[in-house]
C-alpha positions as CSV (number, residue, x, y, z in Angstrom):
1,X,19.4,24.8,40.7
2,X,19.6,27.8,38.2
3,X,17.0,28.3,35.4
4,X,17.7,28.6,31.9
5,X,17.4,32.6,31.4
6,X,13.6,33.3,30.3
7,X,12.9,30.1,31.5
8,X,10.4,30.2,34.4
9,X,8.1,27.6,36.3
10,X,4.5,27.6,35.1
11,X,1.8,27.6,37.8
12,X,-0.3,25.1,36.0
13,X,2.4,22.5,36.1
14,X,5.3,23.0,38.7
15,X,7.5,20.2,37.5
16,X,7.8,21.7,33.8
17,X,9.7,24.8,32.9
18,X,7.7,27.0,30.3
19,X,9.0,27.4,27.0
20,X,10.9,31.5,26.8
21,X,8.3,33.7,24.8
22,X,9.3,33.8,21.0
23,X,10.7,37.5,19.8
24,X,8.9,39.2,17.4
25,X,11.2,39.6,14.8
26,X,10.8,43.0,12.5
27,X,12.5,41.3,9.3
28,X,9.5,38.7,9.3
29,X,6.6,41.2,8.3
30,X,9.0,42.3,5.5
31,X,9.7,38.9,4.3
32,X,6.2,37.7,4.4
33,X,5.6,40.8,2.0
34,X,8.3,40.3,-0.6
35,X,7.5,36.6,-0.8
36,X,3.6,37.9,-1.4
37,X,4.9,40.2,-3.8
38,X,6.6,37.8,-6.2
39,X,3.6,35.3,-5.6
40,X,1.7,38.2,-7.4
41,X,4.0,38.8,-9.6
42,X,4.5,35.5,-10.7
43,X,0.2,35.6,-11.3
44,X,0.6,38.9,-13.1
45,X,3.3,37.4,-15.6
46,X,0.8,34.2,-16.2
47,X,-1.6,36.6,-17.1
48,X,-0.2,38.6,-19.2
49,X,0.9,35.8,-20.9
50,X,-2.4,34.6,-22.1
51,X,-3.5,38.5,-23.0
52,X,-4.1,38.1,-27.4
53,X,-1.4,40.9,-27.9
54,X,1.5,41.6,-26.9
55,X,0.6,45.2,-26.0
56,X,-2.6,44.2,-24.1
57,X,-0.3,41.6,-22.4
58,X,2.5,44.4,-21.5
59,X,0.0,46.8,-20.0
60,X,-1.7,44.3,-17.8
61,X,1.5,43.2,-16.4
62,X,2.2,47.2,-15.4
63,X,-1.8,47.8,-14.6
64,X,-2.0,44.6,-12.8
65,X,1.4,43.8,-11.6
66,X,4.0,46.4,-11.8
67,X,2.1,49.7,-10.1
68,X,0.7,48.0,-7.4
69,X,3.8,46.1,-5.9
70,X,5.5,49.2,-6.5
71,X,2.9,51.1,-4.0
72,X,2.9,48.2,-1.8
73,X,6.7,48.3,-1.1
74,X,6.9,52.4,-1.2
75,X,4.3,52.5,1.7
76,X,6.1,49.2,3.4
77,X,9.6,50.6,3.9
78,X,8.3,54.3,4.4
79,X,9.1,53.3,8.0
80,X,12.6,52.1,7.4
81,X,13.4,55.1,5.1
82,X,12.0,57.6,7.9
83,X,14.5,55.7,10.1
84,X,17.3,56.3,7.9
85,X,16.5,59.7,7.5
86,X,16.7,60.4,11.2
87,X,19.8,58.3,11.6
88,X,21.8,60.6,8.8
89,X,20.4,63.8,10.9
90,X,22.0,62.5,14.0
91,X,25.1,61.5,12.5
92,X,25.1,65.1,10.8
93,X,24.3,66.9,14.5
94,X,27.1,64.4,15.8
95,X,29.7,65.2,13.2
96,X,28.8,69.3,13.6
97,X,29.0,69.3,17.4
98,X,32.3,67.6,17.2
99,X,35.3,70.3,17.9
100,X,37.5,70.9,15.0
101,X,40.8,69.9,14.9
């Protein structure tokens, strides 16, 4: 009998197939981020809300709020944008290798 593909026998039991080994998934660290940063932004607007003016209330929501998740996502997709930069370069090489026509 064939196995299931990632699928094997474990030694501990040898009736019972063990489960295949979950894939770490590179979306999840991004979503876990975003859904962090509206949490805090949510907090920040709350905030700012009870501040007694509405100035006071506008700069802690950009003090408190606004700067940092802006950092947080720069320095989070520095990876991605890195990628994309090296993916434009290759397509650039690509297109000036290719003979003219």
């Amino acid at each position: 009998a064939r196995r299931p593909e990632g699928c094997e026998r474990d030694s501990a039991s040898p009736g019972s197939p063990r489960l295949p080994r979950r894939r770490e998934s590179s979306t999840m660290p991004a979503m876990i981020i975003h859904i962090v940063l509206i949490g805090w932004l949510y907090v920040t607007v709350l905030v700012a809300a009870t501040e007694t003016s509405l100035i006071a209330g506008i700069l802690t929501f950009i003090l408190y709020g606004g700067i940092p998740c802006c950092l947080i996502l720069y320095f989070a997709t520095s990876k991605t944008r890195r990628r994309y930069r090296a993916h434009r370069e290759r397509l650039a090489e690509q297109q000036e290798r290719r003979p003219e026509a």
